[in-house]
N, CA, C and O atoms as a GROMACS GRO file, in nm:
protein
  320
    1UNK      N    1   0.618  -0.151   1.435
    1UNK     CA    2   0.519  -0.082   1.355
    1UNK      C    3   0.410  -0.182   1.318
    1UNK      O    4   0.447  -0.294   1.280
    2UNK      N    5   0.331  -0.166   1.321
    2UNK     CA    6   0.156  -0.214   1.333
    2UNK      C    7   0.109  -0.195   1.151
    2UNK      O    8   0.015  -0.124   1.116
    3UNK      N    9   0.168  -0.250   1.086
    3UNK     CA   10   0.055  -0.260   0.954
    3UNK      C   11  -0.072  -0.311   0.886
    3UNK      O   12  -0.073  -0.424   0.837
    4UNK      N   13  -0.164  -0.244   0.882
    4UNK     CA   14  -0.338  -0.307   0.867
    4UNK      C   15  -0.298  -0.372   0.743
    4UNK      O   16  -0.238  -0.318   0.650
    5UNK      N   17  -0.360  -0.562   0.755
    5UNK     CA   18  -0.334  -0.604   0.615
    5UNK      C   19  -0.534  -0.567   0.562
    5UNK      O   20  -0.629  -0.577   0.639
    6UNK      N   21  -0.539  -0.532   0.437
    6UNK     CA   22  -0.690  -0.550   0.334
    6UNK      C   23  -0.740  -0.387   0.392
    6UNK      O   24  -0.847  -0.354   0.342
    7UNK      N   25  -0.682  -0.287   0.483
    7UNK     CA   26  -0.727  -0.171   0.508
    7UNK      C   27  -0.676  -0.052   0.425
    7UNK      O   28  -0.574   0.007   0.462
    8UNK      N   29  -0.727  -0.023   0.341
    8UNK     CA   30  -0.717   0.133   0.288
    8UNK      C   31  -0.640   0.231   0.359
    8UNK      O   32  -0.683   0.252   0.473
    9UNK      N   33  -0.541   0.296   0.326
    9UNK     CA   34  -0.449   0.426   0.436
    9UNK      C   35  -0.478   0.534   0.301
    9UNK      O   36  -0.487   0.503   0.182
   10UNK      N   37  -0.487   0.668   0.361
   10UNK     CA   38  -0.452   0.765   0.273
   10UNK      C   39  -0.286   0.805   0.320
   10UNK      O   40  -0.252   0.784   0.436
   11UNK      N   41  -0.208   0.852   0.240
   11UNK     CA   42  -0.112   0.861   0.293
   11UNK      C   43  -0.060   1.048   0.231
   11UNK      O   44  -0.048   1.109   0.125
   12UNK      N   45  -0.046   1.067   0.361
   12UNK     CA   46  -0.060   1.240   0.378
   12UNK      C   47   0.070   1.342   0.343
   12UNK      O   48   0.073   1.461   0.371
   13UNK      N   49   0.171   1.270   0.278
   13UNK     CA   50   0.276   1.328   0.232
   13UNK      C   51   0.361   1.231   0.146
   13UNK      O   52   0.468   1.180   0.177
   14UNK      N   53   0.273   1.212   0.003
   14UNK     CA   54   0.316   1.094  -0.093
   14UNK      C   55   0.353   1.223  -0.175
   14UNK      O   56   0.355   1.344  -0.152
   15UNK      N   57   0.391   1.122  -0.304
   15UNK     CA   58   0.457   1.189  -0.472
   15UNK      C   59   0.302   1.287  -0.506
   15UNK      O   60   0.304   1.393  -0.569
   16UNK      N   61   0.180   1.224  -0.448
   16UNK     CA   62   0.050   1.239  -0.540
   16UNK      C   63  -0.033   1.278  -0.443
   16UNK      O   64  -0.044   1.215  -0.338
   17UNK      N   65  -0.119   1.416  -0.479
   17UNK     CA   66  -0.229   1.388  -0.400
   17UNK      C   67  -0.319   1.296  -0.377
   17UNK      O   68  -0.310   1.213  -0.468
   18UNK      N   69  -0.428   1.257  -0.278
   18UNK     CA   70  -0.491   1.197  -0.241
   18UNK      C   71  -0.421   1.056  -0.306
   18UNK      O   72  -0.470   0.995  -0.401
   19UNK      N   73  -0.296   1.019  -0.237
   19UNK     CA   74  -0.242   0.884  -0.279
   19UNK      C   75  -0.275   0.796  -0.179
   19UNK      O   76  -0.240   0.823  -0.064
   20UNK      N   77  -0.354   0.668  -0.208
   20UNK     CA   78  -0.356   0.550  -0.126
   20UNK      C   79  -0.267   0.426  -0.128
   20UNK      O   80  -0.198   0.397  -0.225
   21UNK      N   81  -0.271   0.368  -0.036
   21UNK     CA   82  -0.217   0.227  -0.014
   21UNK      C   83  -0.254   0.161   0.089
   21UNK      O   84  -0.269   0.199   0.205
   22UNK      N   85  -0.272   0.011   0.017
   22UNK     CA   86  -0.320  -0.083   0.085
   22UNK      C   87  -0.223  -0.238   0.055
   22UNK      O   88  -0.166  -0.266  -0.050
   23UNK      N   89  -0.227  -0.329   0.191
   23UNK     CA   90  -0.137  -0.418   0.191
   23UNK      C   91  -0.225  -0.522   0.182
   23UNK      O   92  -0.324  -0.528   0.256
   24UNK      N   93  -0.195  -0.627   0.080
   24UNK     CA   94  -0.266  -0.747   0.091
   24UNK      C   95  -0.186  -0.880   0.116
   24UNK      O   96  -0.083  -0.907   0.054
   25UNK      N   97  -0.239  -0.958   0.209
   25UNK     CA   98  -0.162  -1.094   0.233
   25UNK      C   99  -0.153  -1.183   0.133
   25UNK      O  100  -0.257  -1.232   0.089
   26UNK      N  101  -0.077  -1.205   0.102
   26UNK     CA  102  -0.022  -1.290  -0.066
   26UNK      C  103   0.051  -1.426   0.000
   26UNK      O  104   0.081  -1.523  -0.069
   27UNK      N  105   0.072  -1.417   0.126
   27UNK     CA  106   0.159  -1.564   0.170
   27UNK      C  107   0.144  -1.720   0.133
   27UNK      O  108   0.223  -1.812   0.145
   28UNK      N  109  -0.042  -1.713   0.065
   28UNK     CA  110  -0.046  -1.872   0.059
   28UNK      C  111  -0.036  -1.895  -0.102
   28UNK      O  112  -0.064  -2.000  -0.159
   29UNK      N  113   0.013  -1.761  -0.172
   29UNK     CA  114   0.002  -1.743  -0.317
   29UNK      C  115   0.144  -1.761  -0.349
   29UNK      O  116   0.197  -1.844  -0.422
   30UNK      N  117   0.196  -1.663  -0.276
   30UNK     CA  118   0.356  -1.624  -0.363
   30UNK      C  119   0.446  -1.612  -0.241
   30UNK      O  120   0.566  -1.586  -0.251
   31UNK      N  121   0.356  -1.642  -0.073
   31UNK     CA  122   0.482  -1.623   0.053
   31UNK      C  123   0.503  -1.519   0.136
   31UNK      O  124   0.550  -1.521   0.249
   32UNK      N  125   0.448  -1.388   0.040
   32UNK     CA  126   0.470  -1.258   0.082
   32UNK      C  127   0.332  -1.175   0.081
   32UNK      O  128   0.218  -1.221   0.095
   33UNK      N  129   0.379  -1.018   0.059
   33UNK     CA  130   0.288  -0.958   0.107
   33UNK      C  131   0.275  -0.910  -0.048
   33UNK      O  132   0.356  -0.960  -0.127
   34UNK      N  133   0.156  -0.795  -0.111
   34UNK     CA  134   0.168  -0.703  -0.160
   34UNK      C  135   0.140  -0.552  -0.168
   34UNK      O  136   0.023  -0.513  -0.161
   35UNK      N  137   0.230  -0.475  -0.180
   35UNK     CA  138   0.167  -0.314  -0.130
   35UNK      C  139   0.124  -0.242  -0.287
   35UNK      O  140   0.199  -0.196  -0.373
   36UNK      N  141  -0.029  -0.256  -0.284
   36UNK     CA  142  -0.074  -0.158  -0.377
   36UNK      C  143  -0.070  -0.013  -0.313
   36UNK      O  144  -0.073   0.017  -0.194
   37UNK      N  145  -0.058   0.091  -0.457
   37UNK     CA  146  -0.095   0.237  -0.440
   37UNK      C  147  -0.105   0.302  -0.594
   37UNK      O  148  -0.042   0.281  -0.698
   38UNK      N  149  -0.230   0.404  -0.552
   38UNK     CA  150  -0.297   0.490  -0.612
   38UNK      C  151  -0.312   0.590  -0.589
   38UNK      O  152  -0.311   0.632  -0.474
   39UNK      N  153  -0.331   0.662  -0.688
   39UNK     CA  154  -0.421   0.814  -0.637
   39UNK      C  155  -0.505   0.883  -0.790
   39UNK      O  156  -0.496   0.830  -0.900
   40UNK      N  157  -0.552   0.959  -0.773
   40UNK     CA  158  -0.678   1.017  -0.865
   40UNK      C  159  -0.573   1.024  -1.020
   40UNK      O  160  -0.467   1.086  -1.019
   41UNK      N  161  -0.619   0.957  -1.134
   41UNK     CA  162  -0.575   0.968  -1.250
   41UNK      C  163  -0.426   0.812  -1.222
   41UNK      O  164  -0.358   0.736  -1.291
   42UNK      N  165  -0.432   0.822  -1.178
   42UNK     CA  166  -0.320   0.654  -1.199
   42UNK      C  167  -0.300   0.555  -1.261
   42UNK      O  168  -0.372   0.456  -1.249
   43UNK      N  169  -0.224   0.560  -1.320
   43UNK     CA  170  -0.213   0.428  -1.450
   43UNK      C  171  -0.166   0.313  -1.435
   43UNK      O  172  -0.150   0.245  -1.536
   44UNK      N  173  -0.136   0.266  -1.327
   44UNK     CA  174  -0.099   0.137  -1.302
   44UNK      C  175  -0.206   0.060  -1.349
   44UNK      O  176  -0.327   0.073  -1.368
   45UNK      N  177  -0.064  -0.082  -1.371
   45UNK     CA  178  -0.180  -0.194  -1.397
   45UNK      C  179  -0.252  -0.283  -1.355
   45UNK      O  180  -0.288  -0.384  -1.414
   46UNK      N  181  -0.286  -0.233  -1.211
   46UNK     CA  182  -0.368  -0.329  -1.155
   46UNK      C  183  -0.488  -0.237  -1.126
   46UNK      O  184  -0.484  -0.115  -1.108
   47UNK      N  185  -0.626  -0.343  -1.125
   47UNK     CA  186  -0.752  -0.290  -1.062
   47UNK      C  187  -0.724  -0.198  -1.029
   47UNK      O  188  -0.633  -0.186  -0.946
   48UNK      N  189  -0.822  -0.041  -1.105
   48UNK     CA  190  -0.785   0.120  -1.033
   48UNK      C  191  -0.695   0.203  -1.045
   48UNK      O  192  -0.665   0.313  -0.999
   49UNK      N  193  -0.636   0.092  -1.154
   49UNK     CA  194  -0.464   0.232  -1.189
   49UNK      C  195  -0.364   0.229  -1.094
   49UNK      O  196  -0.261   0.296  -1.092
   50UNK      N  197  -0.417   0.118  -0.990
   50UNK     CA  198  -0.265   0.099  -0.872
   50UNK      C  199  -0.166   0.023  -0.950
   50UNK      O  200  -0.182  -0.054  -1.045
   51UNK      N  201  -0.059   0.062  -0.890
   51UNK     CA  202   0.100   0.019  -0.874
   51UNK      C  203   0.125  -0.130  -0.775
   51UNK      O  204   0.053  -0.155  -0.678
   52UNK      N  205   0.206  -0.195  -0.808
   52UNK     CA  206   0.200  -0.246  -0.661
   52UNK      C  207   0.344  -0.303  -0.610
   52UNK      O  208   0.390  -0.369  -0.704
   53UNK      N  209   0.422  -0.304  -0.514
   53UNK     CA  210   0.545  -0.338  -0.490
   53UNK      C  211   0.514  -0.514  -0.397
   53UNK      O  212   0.416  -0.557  -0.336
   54UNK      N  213   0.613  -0.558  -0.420
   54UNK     CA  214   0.613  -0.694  -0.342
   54UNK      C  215   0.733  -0.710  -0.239
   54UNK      O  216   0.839  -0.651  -0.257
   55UNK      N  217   0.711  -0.790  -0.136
   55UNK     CA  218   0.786  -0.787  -0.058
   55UNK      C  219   0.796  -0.940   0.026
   55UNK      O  220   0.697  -0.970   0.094
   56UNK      N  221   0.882  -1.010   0.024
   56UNK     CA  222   0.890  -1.142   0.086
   56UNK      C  223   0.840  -1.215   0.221
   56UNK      O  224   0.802  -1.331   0.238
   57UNK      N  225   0.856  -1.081   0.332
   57UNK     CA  226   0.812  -1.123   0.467
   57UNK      C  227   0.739  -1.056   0.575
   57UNK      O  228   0.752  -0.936   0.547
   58UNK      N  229   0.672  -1.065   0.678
   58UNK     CA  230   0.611  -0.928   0.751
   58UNK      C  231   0.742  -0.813   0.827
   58UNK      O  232   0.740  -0.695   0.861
   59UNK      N  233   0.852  -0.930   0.830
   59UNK     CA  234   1.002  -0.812   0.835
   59UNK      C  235   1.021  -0.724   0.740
   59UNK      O  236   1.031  -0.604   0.767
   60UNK      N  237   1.027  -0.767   0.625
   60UNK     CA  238   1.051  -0.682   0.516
   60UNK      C  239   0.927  -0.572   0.485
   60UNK      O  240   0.955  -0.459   0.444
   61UNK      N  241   0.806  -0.609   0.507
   61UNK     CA  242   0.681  -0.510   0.496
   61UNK      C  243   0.726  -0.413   0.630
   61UNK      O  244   0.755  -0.302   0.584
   62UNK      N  245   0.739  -0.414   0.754
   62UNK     CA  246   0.802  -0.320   0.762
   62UNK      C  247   0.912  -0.240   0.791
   62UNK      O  248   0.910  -0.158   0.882
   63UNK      N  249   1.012  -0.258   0.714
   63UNK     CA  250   1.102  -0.196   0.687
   63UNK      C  251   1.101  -0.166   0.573
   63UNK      O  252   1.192  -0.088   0.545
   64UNK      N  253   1.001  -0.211   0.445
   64UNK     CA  254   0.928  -0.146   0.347
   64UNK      C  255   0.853   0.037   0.370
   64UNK      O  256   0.866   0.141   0.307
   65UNK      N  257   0.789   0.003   0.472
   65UNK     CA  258   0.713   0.100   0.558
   65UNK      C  259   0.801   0.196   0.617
   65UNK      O  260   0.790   0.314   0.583
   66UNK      N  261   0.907   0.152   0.720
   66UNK     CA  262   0.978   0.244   0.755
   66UNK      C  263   1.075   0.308   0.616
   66UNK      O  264   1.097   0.428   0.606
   67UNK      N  265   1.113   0.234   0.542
   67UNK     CA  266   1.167   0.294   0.435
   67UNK      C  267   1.094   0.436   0.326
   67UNK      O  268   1.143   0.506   0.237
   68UNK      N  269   0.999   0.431   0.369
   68UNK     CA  270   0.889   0.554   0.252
   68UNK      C  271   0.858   0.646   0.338
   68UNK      O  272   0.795   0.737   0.285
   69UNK      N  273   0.879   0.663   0.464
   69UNK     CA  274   0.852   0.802   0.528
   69UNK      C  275   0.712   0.791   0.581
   69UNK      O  276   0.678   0.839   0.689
   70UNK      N  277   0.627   0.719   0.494
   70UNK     CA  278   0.520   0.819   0.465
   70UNK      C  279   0.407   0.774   0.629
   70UNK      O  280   0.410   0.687   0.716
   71UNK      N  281   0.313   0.903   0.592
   71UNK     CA  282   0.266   0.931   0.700
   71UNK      C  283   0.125   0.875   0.674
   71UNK      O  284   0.088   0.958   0.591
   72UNK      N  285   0.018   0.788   0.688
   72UNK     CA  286  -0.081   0.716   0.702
   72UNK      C  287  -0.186   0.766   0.805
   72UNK      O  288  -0.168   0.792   0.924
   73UNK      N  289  -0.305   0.773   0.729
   73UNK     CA  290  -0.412   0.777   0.785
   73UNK      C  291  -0.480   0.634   0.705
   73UNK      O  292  -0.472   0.622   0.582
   74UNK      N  293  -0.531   0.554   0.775
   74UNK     CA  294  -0.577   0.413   0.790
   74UNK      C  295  -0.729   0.447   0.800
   74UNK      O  296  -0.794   0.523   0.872
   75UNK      N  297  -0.761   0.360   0.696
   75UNK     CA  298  -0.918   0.382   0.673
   75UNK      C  299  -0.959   0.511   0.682
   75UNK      O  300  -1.015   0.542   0.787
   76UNK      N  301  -0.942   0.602   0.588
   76UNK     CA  302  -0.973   0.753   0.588
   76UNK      C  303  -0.968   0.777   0.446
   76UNK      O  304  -0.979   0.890   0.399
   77UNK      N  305  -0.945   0.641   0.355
   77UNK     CA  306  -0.960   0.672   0.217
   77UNK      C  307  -1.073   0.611   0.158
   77UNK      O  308  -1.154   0.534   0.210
   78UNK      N  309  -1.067   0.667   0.004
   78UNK     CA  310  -1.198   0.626  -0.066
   78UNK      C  311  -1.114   0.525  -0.187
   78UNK      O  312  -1.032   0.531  -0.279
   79UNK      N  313  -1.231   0.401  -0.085
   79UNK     CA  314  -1.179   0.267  -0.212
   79UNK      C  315  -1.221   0.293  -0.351
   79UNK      O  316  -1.336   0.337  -0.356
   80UNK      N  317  -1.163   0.280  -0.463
   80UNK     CA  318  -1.179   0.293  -0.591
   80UNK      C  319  -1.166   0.174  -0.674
   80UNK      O  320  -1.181   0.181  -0.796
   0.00000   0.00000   0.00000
């Protein structure tokens, strides 16, 4: 599985409508990756009301990925 790192996905069968997520490379920070997500009204505490999960390796990102089902459209969302 092919994951865009710094690209926006809408993801088309989340908890939330119009829920996004995006993966950022964290390796020279903390080693790993991080997966933010949002969607309209979100209270997380990062920039935008995202959430964000962490994950140790590009193995674990995806089997992160395969673990959530979810179905991705890549660059088809609106950055917030």
């Amino acid at each position: 599985m092919s994951i865009p790192i710094e690209v926006v996905g809408k993801i088309r069968n989340g908890d939330h409508s119009e829920m996004c997520v995006r993966v950022e490379d964290d390796t020279k920070s903390t080693g790993g990756y991080l997966v933010y997500q949002w969607w309209k009204n979100s209270n997380g505490p990062n920039t935008g009301g995202a959430f964000d999960d962490w994950v140790e390796s590009k193995q674990q990102l995806d089997e992160y990925f395969a673990a959530t089902g979810w179905s991705i459209d890549w660059e088809q969302a609106d950055i917030r």
